[in-house]
Each structure stands twice: as structure tokens, then as C-alpha cells.
C-alpha positions as CSV (number, residue, x, y, z in Angstrom):
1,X,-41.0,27.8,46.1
2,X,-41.4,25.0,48.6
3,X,-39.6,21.7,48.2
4,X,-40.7,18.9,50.9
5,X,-38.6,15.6,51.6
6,X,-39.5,12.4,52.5
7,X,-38.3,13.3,55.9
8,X,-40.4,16.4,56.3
9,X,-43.9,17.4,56.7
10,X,-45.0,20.0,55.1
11,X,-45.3,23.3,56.6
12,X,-47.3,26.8,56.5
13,X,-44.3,28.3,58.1
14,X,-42.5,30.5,55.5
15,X,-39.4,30.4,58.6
16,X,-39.5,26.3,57.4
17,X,-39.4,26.7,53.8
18,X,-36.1,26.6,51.4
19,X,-35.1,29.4,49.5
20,X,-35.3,30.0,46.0
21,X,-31.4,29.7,45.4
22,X,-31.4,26.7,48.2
23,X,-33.7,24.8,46.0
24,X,-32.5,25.1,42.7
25,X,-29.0,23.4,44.0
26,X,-30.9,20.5,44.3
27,X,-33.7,20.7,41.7
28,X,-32.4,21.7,38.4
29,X,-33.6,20.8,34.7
30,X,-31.7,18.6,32.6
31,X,-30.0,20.6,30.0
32,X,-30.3,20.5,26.5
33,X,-27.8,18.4,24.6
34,X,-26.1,19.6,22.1
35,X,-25.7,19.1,18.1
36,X,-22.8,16.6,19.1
37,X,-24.5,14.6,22.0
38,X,-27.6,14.3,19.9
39,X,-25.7,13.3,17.1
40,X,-24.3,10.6,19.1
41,X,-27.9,9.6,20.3
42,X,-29.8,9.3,17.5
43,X,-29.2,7.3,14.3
44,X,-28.6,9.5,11.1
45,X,-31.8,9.4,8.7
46,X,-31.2,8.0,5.6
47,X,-30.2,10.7,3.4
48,X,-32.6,11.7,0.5
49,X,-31.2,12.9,-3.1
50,X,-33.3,15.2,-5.7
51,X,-34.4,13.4,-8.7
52,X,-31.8,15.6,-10.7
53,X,-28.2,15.4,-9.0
54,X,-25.5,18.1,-9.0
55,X,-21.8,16.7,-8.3
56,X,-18.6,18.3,-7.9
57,X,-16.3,15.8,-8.5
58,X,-12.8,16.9,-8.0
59,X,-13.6,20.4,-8.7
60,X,-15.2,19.4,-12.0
61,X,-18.9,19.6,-12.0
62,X,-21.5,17.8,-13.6
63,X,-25.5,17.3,-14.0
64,X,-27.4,13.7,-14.1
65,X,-30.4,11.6,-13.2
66,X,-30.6,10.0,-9.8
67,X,-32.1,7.0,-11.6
68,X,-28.6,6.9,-14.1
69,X,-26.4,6.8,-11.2
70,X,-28.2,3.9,-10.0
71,X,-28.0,2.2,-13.6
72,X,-26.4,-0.8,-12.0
73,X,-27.2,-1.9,-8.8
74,X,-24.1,-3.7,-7.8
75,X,-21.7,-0.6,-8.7
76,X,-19.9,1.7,-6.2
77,X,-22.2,4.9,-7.7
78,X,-25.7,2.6,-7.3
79,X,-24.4,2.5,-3.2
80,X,-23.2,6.2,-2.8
81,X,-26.4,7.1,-3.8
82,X,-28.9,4.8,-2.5
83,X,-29.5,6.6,0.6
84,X,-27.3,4.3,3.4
85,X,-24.4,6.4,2.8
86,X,-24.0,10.2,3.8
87,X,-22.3,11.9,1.1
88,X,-20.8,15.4,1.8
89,X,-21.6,18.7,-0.1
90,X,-19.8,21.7,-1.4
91,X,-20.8,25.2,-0.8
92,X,-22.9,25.5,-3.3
93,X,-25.1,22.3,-2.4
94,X,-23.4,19.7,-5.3
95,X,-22.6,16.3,-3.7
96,X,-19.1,15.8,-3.8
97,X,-17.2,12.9,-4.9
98,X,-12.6,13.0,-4.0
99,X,-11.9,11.8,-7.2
100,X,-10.2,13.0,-10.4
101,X,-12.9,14.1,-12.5
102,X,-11.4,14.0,-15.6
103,X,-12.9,11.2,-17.0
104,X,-16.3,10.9,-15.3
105,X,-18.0,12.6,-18.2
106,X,-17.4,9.2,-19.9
107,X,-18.7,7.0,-17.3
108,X,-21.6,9.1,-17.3
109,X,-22.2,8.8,-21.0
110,X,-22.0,4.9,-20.6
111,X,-24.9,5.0,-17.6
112,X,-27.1,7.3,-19.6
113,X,-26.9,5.3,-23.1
114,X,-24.0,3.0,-23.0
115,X,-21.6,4.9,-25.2
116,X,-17.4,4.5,-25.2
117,X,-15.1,6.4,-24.9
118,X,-12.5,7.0,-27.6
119,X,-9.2,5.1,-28.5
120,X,-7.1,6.9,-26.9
121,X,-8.9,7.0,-23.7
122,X,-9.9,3.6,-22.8
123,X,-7.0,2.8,-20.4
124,X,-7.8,5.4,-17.8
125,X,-11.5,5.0,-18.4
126,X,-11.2,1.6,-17.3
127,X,-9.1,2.8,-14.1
128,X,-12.1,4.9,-13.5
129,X,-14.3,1.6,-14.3
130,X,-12.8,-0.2,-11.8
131,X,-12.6,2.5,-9.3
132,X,-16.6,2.7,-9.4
133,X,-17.1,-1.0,-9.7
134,X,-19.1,-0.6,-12.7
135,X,-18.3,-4.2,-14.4
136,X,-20.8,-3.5,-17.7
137,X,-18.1,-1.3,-18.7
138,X,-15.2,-2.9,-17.8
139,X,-16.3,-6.0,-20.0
140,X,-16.9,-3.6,-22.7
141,X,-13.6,-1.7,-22.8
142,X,-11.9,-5.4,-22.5
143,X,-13.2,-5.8,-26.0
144,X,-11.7,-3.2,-27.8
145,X,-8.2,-2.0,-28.6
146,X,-6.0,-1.2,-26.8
147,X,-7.2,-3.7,-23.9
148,X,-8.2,-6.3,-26.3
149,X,-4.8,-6.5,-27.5
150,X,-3.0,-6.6,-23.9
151,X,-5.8,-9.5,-22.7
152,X,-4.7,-11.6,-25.9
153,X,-1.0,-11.2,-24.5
154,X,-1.6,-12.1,-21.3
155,X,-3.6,-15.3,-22.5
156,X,-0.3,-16.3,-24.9
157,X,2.0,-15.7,-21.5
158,X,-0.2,-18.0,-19.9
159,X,0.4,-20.4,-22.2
160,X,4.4,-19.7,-21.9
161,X,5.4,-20.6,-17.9
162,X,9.0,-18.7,-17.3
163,X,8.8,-16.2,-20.7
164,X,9.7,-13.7,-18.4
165,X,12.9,-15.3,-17.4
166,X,13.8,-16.4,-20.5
167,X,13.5,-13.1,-22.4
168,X,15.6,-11.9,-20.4
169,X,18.1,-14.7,-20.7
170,X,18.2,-13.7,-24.6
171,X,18.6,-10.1,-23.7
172,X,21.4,-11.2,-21.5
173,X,23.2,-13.2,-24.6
174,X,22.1,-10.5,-27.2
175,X,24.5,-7.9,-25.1
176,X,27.0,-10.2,-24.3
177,X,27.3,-11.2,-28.5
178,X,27.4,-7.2,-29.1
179,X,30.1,-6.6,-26.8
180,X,32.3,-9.4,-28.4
181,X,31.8,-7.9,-31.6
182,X,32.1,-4.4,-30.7
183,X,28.9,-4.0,-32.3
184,X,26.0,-1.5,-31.5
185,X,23.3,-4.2,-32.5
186,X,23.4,-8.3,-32.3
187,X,21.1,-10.6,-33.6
188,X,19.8,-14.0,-32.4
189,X,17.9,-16.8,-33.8
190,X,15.3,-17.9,-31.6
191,X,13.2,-21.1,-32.3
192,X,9.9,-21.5,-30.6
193,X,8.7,-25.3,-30.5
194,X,6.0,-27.5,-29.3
195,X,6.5,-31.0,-28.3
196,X,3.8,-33.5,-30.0
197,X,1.1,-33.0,-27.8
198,X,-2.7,-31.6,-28.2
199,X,-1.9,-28.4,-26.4
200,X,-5.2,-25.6,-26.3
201,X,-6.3,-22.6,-24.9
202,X,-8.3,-24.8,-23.1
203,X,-6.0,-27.0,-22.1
204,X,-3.2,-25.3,-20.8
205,X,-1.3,-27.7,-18.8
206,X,3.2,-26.1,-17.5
207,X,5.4,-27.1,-20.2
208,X,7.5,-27.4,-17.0
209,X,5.6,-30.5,-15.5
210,X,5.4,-32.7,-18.6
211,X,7.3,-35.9,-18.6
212,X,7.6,-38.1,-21.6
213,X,9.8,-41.3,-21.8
214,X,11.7,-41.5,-25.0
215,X,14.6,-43.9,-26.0
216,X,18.1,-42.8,-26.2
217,X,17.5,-42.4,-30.0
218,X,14.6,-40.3,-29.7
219,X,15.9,-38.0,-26.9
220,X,18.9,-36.9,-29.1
221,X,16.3,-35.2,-31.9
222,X,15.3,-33.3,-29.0
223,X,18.6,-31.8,-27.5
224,X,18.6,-27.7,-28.2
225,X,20.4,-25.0,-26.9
């Protein structure tokens, strides 16, 4: 093989001409990239699921629609699986999700035909709820016991500024009374009152911040201990 520079005319001679070995030093052909340099290259294509999806999630596996994990668009599932996310797979080809899979038969029950779980396993259902970002369920679990019954509570507290502090004021006084009495129990009268004022859920203004004027008559019917 001949290789002529800009400097050099070409020539018959075979005395003029390069070597083989001389003129692959300076002529050689770009080598392949590999896996990694391509990877960092080109863009990942978006990935594409089957129509029926196999996961592995935490070692449990389970069988659903592509069109049930996308029930609800705006949900952490609806995302993994929309195709802008890569999503790793086991060795046997399920897509698999790092997450307890105790209670994703449930969640999975609710996408395909909106059904609860049981009692008794609301609370971590609605971990799971939250975890996944699917807020049709959350609303739903909020409604029934025992999550109804905790949202009521934290509406009264609301209503109560400092119950926190002051229960455990009385818890304070309760032992202090059993102490003096050498007793294992003590009891206390506690009196709960609101001052004459339209007070509502919907009008929840701190018992803290409200200032009445009252003559000195007036103010003694409210002293309390």
C-alpha cells in the first residue's frame, strides 16, 4: 500500500513507497466503541412493556394489565410504567419493584376494581398508598375505621391548642396525688369548658389568642384551677 502526502509526488518507484507496517502507524481505523461508550453516546429508547406485566416485587410475584398499572395517571405506578423510566428485571424477565410486597396484592385489587382491603389491614395499606402516590385510595381508606377514627381525633386536637401539654400536666398531678396517698391509682376531676362564643369546625380560631374585657364581677365566675 502506497500512502502519498501533501509534500510528495507520487511515485512508480517501489524504493519510494512506505511499508505496510510504516503506514498503518499513521493510517488506522477508528475502533469500535464499546457497550459503555455507546451507552454514553446515545440516549436510552424509551423502554416498551408487554400488554400483560410480570413483577417481582420484593421477591413476591405477581401478574396484571399494563393498562391497570396505569389506572391513574398521576400515581407513582402510572410513571414507572409509562415508558420514561427504565425499570430493572430479575432473572427470569419480571420487572422488579425494592419494595415489601406484602401488601401490593391489595393495591392491585383496588386498580383492577376498586376493592379494600380488610380491617385489619388498612394502616399499612395506606403506607403502601402513600408510597405509590395513589391518592383514590388514600381518600378511601381515610373513610373507614381505623383511619376514620384517628382523622376525627386530629380534627378535635385541632380544635384544642396545648392538649398535649396539658395532658400531661394532669398526668403529672395524677402521680404526684398517688404518691401522697400511697395509692396505686388516683383520680381527678377534669372540667372541659367553652367560653360564650360561636366556636365551629369551621371556625376554629386559638383559645390562646382570645381577649374578652369583663368587669371585676364577671372575671371572678371565671377563675378555675
Amino acid at each position: 500500500m502506497v500512502v502519498v502526502t501533501g509534500q510528495n509526488k507520487v511515485s512508480g518507484n517501489p524504493d519510494d513507497a512506505m511499508s505496510s507496517s510504516d503506514a498503518e502507524d499513521d493510517f488506522q481505523e477508528p475502533a469500535t466503541p464499546t457497550a459503555t461508550q455507546a451507552g454514553q453516546a446515545l440516549p436510552l429508547l424509551p423502554q416498551q412493556f408487554p400488554e400483560v406485566v410480570p413483577l417481582n416485587v420484593g421477591g413476591m410475584y405477581f401478574t396484571t394489565r399494563l393498562s391497570t398499572l396505569r389506572r391513574y395517571e398521576d400515581t407513582m405506578l402510572a410513571a414507572m410504567f409509562s415508558g420514561r423510566h427504565y425499570i430493572p428485571t430479575d432473572a427470569e424477565g419480571r420487572y422488579f419493584i425494592d419494595r415489601d410486597g406484602t401488601y401490593f396484592g391489595d393495591i392491585l385489587n383496588f386498580l383492577r376494581s376498586g376493592d379494600l382491603p380488610s380491617r385489619d389491614r388498612v394502616r399499612s395499606v395506606y403506607k403502601e398508598a402513600q408510597y405509590y402516590a395513589i391518592g383514590p385510595l388514600l381518600d378511601n381508606l381515610e373513610d373507614i375505621q381505623p383511619l376514620k377514627g384517628e382523622k376525627v381525633r386530629q380534627a378535635f386536637l385541632g380544635l384544642m391548642p396545648y392538649y398535649k401539654d396539658h395532658l400531661e400536666r394532669i398526668i403529672e398531678i395524677a402521680k404526684l396525688r398517688a404518691m401522697q396517698r400511697k395509692a396505686r391509682f388516683a383520680k381527678l376531676k377534669v372540667c372541659v369548658f367553652k367560653e360564650e362564643m360561636p366556636i365551629t369546625p369551621y371556625e376554629c380560631p386559638h383559645f390562646n389568642s382570645l381577649r374578652f374585657e369583663r368587669s371585676e364581677s364577671e372575671t371572678k365566675l371565671f377563675e378555675h384551677h
